[in-house]
C-alpha positions in Angstrom: 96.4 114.8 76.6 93.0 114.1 77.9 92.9 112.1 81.2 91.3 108.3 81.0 88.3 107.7 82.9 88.5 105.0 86.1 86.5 102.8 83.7 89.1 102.7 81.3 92.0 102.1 83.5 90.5 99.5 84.9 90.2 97.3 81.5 92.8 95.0 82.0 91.6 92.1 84.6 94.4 92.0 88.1 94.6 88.2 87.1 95.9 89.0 83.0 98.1 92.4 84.3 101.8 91.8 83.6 103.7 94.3 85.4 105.2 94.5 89.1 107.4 97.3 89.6 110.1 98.1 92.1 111.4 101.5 92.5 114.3 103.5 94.4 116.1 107.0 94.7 113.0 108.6 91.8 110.2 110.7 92.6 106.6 109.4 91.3 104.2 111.7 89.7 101.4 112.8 87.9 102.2 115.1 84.4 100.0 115.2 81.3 97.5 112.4 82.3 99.7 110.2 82.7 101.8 108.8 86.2 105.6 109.1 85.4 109.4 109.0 87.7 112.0 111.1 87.6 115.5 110.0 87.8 117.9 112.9 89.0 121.2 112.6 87.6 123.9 115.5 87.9 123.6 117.1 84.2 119.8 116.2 83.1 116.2 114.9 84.7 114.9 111.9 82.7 111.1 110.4 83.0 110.0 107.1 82.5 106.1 106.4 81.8 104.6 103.8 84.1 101.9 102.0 82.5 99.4 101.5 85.0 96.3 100.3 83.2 98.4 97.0 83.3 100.8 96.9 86.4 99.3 95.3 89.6 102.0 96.2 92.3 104.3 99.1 92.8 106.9 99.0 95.6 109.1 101.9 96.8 112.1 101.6 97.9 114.9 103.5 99.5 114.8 107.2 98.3 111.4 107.7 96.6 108.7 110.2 96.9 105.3 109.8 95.5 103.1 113.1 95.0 99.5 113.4 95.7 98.1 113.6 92.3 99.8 110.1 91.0 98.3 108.5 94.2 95.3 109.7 93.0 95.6 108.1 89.9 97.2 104.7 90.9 94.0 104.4 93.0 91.9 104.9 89.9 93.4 102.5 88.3 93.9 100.2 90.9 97.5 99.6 91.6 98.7 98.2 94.9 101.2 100.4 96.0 104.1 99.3 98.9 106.2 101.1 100.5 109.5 98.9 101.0 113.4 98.3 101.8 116.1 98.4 99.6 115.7 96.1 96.7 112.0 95.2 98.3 112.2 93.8 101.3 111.2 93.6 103.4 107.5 95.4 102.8 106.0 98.1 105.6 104.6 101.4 105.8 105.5 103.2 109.3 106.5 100.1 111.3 104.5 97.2 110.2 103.7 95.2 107.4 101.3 96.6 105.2 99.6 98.2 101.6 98.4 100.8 100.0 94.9 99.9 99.2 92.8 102.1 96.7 89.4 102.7 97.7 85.6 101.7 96.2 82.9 101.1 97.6 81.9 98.7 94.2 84.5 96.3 95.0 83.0 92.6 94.6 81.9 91.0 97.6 81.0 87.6 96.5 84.1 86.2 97.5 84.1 87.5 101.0 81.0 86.2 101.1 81.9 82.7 100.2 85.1 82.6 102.0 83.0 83.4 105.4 80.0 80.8 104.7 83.1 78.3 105.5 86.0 79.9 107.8 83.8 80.0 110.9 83.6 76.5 110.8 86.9 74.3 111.7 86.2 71.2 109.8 85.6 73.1 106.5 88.6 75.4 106.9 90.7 72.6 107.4 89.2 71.5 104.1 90.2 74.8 102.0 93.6 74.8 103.8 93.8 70.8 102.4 93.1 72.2 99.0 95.4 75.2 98.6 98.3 72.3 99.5 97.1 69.9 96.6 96.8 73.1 94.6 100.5 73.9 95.3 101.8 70.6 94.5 99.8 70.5 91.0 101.4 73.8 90.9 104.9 72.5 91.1 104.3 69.7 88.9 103.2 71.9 86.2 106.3 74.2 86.4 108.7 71.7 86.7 107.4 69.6 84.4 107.0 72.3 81.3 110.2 74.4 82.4 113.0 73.9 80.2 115.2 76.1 82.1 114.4 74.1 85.1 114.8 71.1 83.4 118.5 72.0 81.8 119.4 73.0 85.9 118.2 69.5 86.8 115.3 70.3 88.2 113.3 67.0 87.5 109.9 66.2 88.5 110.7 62.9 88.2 113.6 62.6 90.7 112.6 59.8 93.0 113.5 61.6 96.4 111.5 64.0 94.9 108.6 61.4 94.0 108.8 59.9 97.1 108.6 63.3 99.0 105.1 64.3 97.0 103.8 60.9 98.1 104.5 60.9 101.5 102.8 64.9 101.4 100.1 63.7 99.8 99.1 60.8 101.7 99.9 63.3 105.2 98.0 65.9 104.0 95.0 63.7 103.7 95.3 62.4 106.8 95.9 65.5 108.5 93.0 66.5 111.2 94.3 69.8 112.0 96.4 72.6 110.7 99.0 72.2 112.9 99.2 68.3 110.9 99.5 70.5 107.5 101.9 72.7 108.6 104.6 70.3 109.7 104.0 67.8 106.5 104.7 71.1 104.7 107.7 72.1 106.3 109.0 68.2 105.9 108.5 68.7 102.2 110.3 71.9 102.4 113.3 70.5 103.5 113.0 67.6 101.1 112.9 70.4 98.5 115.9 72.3 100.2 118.2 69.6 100.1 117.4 68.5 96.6 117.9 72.1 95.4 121.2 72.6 97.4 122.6 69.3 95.8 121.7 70.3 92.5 122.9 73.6 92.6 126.2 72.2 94.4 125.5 74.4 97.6 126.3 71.4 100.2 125.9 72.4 103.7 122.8 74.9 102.9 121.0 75.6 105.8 117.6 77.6 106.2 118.7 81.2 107.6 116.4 84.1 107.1 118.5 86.5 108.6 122.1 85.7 107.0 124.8 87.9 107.5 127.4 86.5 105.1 128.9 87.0 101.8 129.0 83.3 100.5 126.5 81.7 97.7 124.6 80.0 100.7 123.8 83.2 102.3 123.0 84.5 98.8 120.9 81.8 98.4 118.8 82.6 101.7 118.4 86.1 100.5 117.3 85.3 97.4 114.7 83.1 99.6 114.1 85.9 101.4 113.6 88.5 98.4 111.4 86.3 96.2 108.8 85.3 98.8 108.3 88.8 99.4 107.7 89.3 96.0 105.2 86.2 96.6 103.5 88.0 99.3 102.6 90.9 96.9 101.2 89.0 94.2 98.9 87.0 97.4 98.0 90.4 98.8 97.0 91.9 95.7 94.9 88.5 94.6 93.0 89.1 98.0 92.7 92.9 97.9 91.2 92.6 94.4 88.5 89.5 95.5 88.0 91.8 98.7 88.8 89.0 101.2 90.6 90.5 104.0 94.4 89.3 104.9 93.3 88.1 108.3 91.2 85.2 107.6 93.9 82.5 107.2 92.7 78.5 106.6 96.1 77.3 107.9 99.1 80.1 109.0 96.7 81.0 112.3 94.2 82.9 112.8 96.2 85.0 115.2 98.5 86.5 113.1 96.4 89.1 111.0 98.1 89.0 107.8 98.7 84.8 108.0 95.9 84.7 104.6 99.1 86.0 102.4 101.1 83.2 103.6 98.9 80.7 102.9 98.4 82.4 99.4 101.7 82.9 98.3 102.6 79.5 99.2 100.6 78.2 96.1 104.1 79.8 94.1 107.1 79.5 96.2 108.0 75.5 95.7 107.5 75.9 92.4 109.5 79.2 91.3 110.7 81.7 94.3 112.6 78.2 95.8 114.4 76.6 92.7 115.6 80.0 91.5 117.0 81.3 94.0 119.5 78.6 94.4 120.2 78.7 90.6 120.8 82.3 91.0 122.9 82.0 94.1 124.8 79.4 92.2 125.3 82.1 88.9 126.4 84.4 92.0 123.5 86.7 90.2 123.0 90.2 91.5 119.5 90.7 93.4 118.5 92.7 90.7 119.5 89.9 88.3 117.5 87.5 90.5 114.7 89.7 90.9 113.9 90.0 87.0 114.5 86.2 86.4 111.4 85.7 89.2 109.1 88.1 87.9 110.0 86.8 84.3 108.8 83.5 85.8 106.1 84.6 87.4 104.6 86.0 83.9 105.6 82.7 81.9 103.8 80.7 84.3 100.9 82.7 84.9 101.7 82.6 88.5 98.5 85.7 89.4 96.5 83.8 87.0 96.8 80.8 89.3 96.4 82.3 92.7 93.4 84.0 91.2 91.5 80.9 90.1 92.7 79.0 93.6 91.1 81.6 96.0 88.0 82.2 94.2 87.9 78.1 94.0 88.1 77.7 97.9 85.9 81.1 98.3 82.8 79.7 96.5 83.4 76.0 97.5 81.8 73.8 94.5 79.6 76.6 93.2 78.9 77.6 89.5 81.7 80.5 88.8 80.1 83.3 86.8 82.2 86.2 85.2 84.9 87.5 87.1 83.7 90.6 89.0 87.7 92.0 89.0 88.6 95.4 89.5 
């Protein structure tokens, strides 16, 4: 089989890929042009095709090996790779936080570009951070609104603690003068959210943990918190990597914390999907891996990269006419 030039790899646009993949206890390589894993089992070998012209992440879990030569073609095509924990999370290479990024000197640069015209000055990065919050509530309102699996789990925009909440965000977020003023609104509608979702889901007494250590649906429910804004964090870091803005230059998580961009990111998707799923699945006492392909499902049906995509380059040119994607 011949190999595929970088140029054709790289056909399918980040933002319109449909594939994250997570795997464990496999060995990742290159054979006949193409990048494949091998399962080991006691009596055969089998291999699966991974089709990475149109995957945007791949995490590795517990017991994987990756050889040289698939690397080298991952990077071509431009796959984000992660090395992870079991069932992935939580995300690090060595003993940190961190990716896999392929290399190019082509990658765009307008983006950076625009996103640094504004962060240096604090009015104007208050003023992005305001936007990504309206962006997140639209968001919500969208996926609630058109979800019929949400819908049938009662998960209705039109609740009026749930009204009332979006109000009282909206009117705080526009009054905010700093992103310290954002960041507690937000965590007030996160608990609004919380409780409404534990009610629904008849998980009474549910409180925020992210380090439970029990076996009951609540803990479930705060791993399944746990797992899916990890999953979050991937689709945010890729949508960055690709627009070549660099993790550290946050509008509202801090600009201490050098990966604080992906929080800010990823929290465009987690109200919306990652937090009303995990307590249905909790509720279903659904395995992670269950949960996990419910999310992801999610995730493709309501275009979740497509919207962090459009969001970030929004903010990074700030009003300006948007030409043709310059994606990777």
């Amino acid at each position: 089989m011949k190999d595929l030039a970088p140029s054709d790899l790289k056909a399918i646009l980040h933002s319109k890929r449909a594939n994250m993949y997570y795997l464990e206890y496999c060995r990742v390589m290159q054979k006949d042009g193409r990048v494949l894993y091998l399962t080991e089992a006691k009596k055969d070998h089998q291999y699966f095709n991974i089709p990475i012209a149109n995957t945007t992440v791949l995490l590795l879990g517990n017991g994987t090996s990756i050889t040289q030569a698939a690397m080298r073609m991952l990077a071509q095509a431009g796959v984000l790779i992660g090395f992870c924990g079991g069932g992935g999370t939580p995300l690090y290479m060595a003993n940190d936080i961190e990716w896999m990024t392929p290399q190019s000197e082509y990658r765009p640069t307008e983006y950076l570009q625009g996103w640094l015209s504004f962060w240096f000055d604090e009015s104007q990065r208050l003023n992005a951070a305001k936007q990504f919050q309206q962006a997140r509530i639209e968001f919500l309102l969208h996926v609630w609104g058109k979800d019929r699996d949400l819908k049938s789990e009662g998960f209705d925009i039109q609740n009026k603690s749930i009204q009332d909440a979006l109000d009282t965000f909206d009117k705080r977020t526009g009054e905010a003068n700093k992103s310290s003023d954002l960041l507690l609104t937000e965590a007030q509608l996160t608990k609004v959210l919380y409780k409404f979702a534990a009610n629904n889901t008849q998980l009474e007494g549910f409180k925020r943990e992210h380090q439970s250590t029990g076996t009951s649906l609540i803990d479930k429910a705060n791993d399944f918190l746990n797992h899916g804004n990890y999953l979050a964090y991937g689709l945010a870091a890729c949508t960055l990597w690709v627009l070549g803005i660099p993790h550290g230059f946050a509008v509202m998580h801090g600009k201490t914390r050098r990966g604080a961009l992906i929080f800010d990111i990823a929290d465009l998707i987690k109200d919306a999907i990652v937090l009303p799923w995990a307590f249905i699945s909790a509720k279903e006492d659904a395995t992670e891996q269950e949960f996990r392909q419910q999310l992801l499902q999610k995730f493709t049906d309501h275009k979740a990269l497509d919207f962090m995509f459009a969001q970030v380059k929004r903010v990074a040119l700030q009003g300006e006419e948007e030409g043709e994607v310059n994606d990777l």
